[in-house]
N, C-alpha and C positions, 0 to 999 in steps of 0.2 A: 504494500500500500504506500503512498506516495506521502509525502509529507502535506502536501496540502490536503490531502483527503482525510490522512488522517484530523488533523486539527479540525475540520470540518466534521466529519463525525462525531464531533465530543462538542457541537454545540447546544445547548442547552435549549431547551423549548422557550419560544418567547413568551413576553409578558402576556401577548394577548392570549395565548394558550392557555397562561394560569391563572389569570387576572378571576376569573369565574370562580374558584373554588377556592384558590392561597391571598395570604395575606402579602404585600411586598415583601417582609422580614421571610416569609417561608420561602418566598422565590429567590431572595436574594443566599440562601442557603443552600437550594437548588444550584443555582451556579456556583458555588463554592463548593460542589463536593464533587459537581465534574470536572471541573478544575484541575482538584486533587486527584481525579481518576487518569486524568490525560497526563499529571505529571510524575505519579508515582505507581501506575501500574504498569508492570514487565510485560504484560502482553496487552495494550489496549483490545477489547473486543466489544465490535459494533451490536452482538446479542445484548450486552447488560444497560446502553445506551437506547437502544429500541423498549427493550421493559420496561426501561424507567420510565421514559417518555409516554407509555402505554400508563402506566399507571398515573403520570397528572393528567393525561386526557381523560381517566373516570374517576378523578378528585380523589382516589385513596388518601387517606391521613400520609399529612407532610414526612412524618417520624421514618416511616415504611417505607415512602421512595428515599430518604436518605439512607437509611439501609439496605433498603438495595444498591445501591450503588457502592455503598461500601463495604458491603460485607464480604467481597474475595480477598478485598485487602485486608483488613479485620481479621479474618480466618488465618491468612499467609502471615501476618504479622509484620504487613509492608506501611502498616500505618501502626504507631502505638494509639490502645487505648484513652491513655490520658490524652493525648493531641488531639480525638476525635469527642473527647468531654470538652474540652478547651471552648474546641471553635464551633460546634453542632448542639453542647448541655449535655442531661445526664439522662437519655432517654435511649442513645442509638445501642449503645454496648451491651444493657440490658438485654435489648430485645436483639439484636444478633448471639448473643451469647446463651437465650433460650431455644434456637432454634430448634427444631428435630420436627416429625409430623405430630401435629396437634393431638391431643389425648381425649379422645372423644371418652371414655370409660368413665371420665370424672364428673363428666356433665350426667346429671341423674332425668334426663328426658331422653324418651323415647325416639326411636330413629328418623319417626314421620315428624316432629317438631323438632328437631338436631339444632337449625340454622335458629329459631326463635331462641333457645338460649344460652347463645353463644354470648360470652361477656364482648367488652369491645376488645381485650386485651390479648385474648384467646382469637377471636377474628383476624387480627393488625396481625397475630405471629404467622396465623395460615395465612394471608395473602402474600403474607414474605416468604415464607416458606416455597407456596409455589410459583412465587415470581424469580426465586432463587432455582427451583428446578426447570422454571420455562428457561432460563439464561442456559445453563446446562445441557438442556438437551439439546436447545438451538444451537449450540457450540457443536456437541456431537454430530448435529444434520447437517450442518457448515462441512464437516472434516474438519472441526477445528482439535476437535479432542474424540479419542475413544470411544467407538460405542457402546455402552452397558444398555444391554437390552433389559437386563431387571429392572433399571432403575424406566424406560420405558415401557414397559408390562405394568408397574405401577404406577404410573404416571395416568395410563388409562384405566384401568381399576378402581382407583382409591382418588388422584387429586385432579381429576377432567369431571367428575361429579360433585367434589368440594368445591371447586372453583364457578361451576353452574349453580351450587346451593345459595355460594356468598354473591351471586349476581353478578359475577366477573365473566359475561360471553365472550368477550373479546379474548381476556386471557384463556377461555377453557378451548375456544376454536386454533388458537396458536400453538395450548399445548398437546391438542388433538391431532393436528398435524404434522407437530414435531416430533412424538410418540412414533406413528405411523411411519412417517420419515425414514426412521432409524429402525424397526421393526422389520417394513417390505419397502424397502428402498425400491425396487423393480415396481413394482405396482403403483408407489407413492406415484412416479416418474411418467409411467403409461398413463394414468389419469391427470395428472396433472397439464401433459402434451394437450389432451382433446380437451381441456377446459381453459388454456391459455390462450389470447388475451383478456379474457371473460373475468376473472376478478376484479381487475384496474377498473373496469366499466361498473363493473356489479356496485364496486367500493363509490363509485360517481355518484351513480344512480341513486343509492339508497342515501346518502349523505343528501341529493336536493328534495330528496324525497319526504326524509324526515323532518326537513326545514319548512316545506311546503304543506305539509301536514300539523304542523304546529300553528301554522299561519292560518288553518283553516280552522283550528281548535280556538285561537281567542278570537278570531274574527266572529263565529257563534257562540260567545260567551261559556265554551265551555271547560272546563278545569280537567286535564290530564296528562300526563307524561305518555310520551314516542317514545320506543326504543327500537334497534335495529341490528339486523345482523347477516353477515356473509356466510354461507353453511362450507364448511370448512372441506378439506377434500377427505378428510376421512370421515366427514360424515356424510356426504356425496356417497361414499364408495360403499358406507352400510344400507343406504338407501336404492342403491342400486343394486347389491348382492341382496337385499331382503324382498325385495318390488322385482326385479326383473328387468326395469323401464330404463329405457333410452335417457343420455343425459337431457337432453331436449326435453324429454315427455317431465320432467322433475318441477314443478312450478313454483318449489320453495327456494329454489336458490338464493336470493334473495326475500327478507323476513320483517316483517314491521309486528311490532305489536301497542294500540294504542290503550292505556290503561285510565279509565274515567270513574268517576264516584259513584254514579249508580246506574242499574239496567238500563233504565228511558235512554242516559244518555250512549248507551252502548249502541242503541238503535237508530237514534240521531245522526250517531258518529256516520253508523253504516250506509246510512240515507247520504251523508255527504261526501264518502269514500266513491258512492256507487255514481252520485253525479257528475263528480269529478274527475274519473276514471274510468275506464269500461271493464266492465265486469265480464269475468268470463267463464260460460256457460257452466252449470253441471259443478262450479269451482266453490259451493257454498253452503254450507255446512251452520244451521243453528242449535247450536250445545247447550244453550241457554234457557232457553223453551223444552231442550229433549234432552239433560244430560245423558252424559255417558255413564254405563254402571257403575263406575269408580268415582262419579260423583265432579270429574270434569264439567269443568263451564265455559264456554268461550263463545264467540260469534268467528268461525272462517270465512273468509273471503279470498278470491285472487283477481288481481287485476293486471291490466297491461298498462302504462305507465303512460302512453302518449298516444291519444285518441285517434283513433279508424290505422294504427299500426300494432299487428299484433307481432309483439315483440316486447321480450324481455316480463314474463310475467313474476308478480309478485304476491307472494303471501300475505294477507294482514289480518292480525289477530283482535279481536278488538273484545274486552272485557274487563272488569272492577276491580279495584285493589284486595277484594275478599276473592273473588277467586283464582288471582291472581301469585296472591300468597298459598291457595290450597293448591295450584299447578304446578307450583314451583315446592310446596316442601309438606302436603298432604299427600292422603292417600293417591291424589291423580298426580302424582310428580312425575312429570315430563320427563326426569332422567331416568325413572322406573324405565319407562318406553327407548330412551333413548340407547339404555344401556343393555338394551336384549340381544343386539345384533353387533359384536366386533369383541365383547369380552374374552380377555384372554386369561389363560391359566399362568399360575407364578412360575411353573414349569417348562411347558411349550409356547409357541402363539401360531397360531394356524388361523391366514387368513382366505378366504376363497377367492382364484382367478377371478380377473372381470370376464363376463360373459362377451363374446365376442358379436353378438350382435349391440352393443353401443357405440360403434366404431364411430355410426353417423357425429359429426361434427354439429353444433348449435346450429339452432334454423337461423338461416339466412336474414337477417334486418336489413335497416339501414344501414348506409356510412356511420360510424361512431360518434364523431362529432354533428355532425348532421342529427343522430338519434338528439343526445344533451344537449344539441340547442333549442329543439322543437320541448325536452322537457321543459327547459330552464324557462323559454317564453310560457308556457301553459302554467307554471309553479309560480312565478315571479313576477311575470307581464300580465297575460291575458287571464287571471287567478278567476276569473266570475265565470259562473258558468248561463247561462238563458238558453231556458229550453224553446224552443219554436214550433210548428205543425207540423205534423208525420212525422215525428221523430227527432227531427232534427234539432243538435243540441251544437251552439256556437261555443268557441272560451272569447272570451273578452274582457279590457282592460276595466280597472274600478271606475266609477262614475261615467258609465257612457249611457247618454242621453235613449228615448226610444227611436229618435230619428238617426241617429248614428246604428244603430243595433239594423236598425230596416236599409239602411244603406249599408251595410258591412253584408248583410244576409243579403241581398241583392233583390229588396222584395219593393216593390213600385206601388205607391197607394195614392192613391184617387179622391179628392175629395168626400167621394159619398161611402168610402170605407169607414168603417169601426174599427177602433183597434185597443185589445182588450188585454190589459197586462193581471194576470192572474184572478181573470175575467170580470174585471175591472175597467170601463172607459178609461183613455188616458191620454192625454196630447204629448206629441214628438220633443216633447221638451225635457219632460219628465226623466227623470234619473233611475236608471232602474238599479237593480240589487243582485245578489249573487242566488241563483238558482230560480230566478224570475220565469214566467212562461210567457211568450207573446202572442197573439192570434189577432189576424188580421179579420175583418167579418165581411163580408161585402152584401148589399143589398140584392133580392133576388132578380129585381128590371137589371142591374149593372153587371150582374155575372151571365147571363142571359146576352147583352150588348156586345159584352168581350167575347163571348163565345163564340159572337156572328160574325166578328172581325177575321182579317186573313190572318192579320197576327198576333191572333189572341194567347199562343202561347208564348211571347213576348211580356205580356200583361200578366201572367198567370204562370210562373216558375214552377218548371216541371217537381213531380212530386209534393209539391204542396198540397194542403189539405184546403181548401176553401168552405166555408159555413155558411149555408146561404139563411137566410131571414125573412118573414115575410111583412 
C-alpha cells in the first residue's frame, strides 16, 4: 500500500457523520485514537478502520468504538494502559480487559426475552466483542491473517444471531459474509460473480429510498423509524439452497422495514407505500389481520422503486414497535427462521453446491444511472403523487397548481368542462396535494360535439375515462 493511501485510510469519519449521535469532545476523541492507530500500529489494517467507522454510522456508545480501535494494541501491548487512561479516562481498559463472549448463564431470563435484559454494560462488551471478531475475520477473508475456521463456525452459530438480537444488521450481514468467506471460499466467489455490480446499486437505492420514505412519514404527520438492509451473500445463498429460485426471482434483496405506533397507522403507511410505488402483484402478504401460528405480525409488501419500470424490487415490512420487539426477540424471532438453513456443526461445515440453474444473471433494467436519476426525481422532485382517470397516476412536484397538473397530463379542457379534485368542483388555480385525484367531467351536448368532430381524438386523450352528465 502506498503511503498516500495508507494515510488516507486512517481518516477518520467527518463531523457530519457524527454530529447526529457524538458530542464534539467524543468526536474529537474519535480522531485521537486513529491517530494513535496510524502511528503506532505495526501492521495498519483497513478491516479495524471500516468497523469502527461502521459503528459511529449506528451511534454505538463513544466508549466501544474507542475500543475498538484500540484494543489490538491494548492486547499487543503497543500502547501502555496508563497512556490510554491518560488521554481517553478510565473506561476503555476496563472494558477491553473484560472481553471474552458474553455470559448469557448469569442473566436469569429466559432465551425468548435474552436481548430485554441485557444491562447496558453486558451489551457495550458484546458489540465489542463482535466488532473485534468482524475485524478478524475480515482480516482472515483479506488473506490478511490465517484462516480459523472454528472461530468462523462460531461466528455463524453463536455471534450472527447476537449481533441481529442487539439490532446491529449491518454488523451481523458483514459478519455473515465474512464467516462464509473463509468457510466456502469457492462458493462465497461463484455467487458473488453473478450478483456483482448489484450491491453498489442495491446500497444507492435503499439509502434514497429510506430518505424518501421518511419524507413521506412526517409529510403525513406520522411518527416512525425506516430501517434498511442489503441481504448479505450468504444469506442470498441460504435463500437460494432453501427456495430453489433464481437470483432474479428473490424480491428481498433489498429490505425496508417501517416501524409506526399503532395498527391504523400501519395501514396508512401501506396506503402511501402503494401510491407511491407500484406494487407488485401476488407480493402481499397481511400478518396482521391473519397472524402467523407463532404469533408473527407484520404487513409485507414488495414494490419496484421507479414507476411503469419493473426493476429492482423491494421488500417493505411495515408494523408496530410491539410486534416489532416480539419478531425480533419473541417466540416469532426472525433468527429462529433465519437460522434453519446454513447452520453448521463445531465439527464439520457442509455447505450445498448452488444449483446450477441460477446461472441466469439479474433481469435486464435500465442504465444504472439513468435507473437513480428517475429515483432520485420521483423521491426528491416530483414527491406528490395525483391520481387521474383510468388509472393513470402522475408524480409531480409540491405545490402544482390544477392547471399545471392538466397541462403536465396533456388533458385540454373546454370551458363547459367540470373538473372535480377529489370530487370536489375546483378552478385551475387551486393547489392540489399529495395523492389528490382529478376528473375532468364534461357535459353530455359537449362530449356528443367532440365526438362528431374529425379530431375528436385530439380533444379526448386516448385512454381516458370521460363522465358524461346530464
Amino acid at each position: 500500500m502506498s503511503q498516500a493511501k495508507s494515510e488516507s485510510a486512517f481518516t477518520a469519519p467527518s463531523a457530519m457523520c457524527c454530529q447526529n449521535h457524538y458530542t464534539e469532545n467524543e468526536h474529537a476523541l474519535f480522531q485521537r485514537a486513529f491517530t494513535i492507530l496510524q502511528k503506532r500500529s505495526q501492521q495498519p489494517t483497513p478491516a479495524i478502520i471500516s468497523v469502527a467507522q461502521l459503528l459511529i454510522e449506528q451511534g454505538i456508545h463513544a466508549p466501544v468504538v474507542i475500543s475498538t480501535i484500540l484494543a489490538q494494541m491494548l492486547l499487543a501491548s503497543t500502547i501502555r494502559p496508563a497512556t490510554v487512561r491518560e488521554l481517553f479516562g478510565n473506561t476503555i481498559v476496563p472494558l477491553v480487559a473484560s472481553l471474552g463472549r458474553p455470559e448469557s448463564s448469569k442473566n436469569p431470563c429466559n432465551d425468548s426475552s435474552h436481548t430485554h435484559c441485557l444491562s447496558a454494560n453486558i451489551s457495550h462488551k458484546a458489540i465489542l466483542s463482535i466488532a473485534l471478531l468482524l475485524i478478524d475475520l475480515e482480516q482472515m477473508a483479506a488473506g490478511n491473517t490465517k484462516p480459523n475456521l472454528l472461530k468462523a463456525q462460531e461466528a455463524l452459530q453463536t455471534f450472527v444471531p447476537l449481533a441481529g438480537r442487539l439490532n446491529q444488521r449491518e454488523i451481523r450481514r458483514r459478519l455473515e459474509d465474512a464467516a462464509f468467506r473463509i468457510l466456502e471460499p469457492d462458493i462465497y466467489q461463484q455467487l458473488q460473480q453473478r450478483v456483482e455490480p448489484l450491491p453498489t446499486l442495491d446500497v444507492q437505492i435503499l439509502n434514497i429510498l429510506k430518505n424518501g420514505l421518511r419524507i413521506l412519514l412526517e409529510r403525513n404527520a406520522i411518527k416512525g423509524e425506516v430501517q434498511g438492509r442489503i441481504k448479505s451473500i450468504y444469506s442470498l445463498y441460504t435463500k437460494i439452497v432453501r427456495s430453489g429460485r433464481s437470483i432474479q426471482s428473490i424480491m428481498d434483496r433489498i429490505g425496508l422495514r417501517i416501524i409506526v405506533n399503532s395498527i391504523p397507522d400501519c395501514y396508512k403507511v401501506l396506503g402511501i407505500v402503494h401510491s407511491h410505488f407500484t406494487s407488485i402483484p401476488c407480493c402481499f402478504d397481511d400478518y396482521i389481520s391473519s397472524p402467523k401460528k407463532n404469533g408473527y405480525q407484520s404487513l409485507h409488501t414488495c414494490i419496484f422503486p421507479v414507476r411503469n419500470i419493473s426493476y429492482k424490487p423491494v421488500e417493505i415490512q411495515i408494523r408496530t414497535e410491539l410486534m416489532n420487539t416480539e419478531a425480533e426477540f419473541g417466540v416469532a424471532a426472525h433468527s429462529k427462521y433465519k437460522n434453519k438453513i446454513g447452520t453448521v456443526s463445531t465439527n464439520t461445515h457442509q455447505f450445498s453446491p448452488l444449483p446450477d440453474e441460477i446461472e441466469a444473471k439479474d433481469i435486464l433494467g435500465p442504465n444504472a444511472d439513468e435507473f437513480l436519476w428517475l429515483l432520485h426525481q420521483q423521491v426528491y422532485t416530483n414527491n406528490m403523487v395525483i391520481w387521474g382517470s383510468a388509472g393513470q397516476v402522475m408524480h409531480c412536484p409540491r405545490n402544482i397548481t390544477v392547471g399545471q397538473y392538466l397541462q403536465k397530463a396533456k388533458i385540454e379542457v373546454y370551458p363547459q368542462a367540470l373538473i372535480l379534485v377529489n370530487g370536489v368542483p375546483s378552478k385551475v388555480s387551486d393547489i392540489l396535494h399529495d395523492t389528490d385525484s382529478v376528473e375532468v367531467v364534461w357535459p353530455d351536448q359537449s362530449v356528443r360535439a367532440l365526438k362528431r368532430t374529425s379530431n375528436s381524438q385530439e380533444h379526448i386523450p386516448a385512454g381516458r375515462r370521460i363522465r358524461c352528465i346530464n
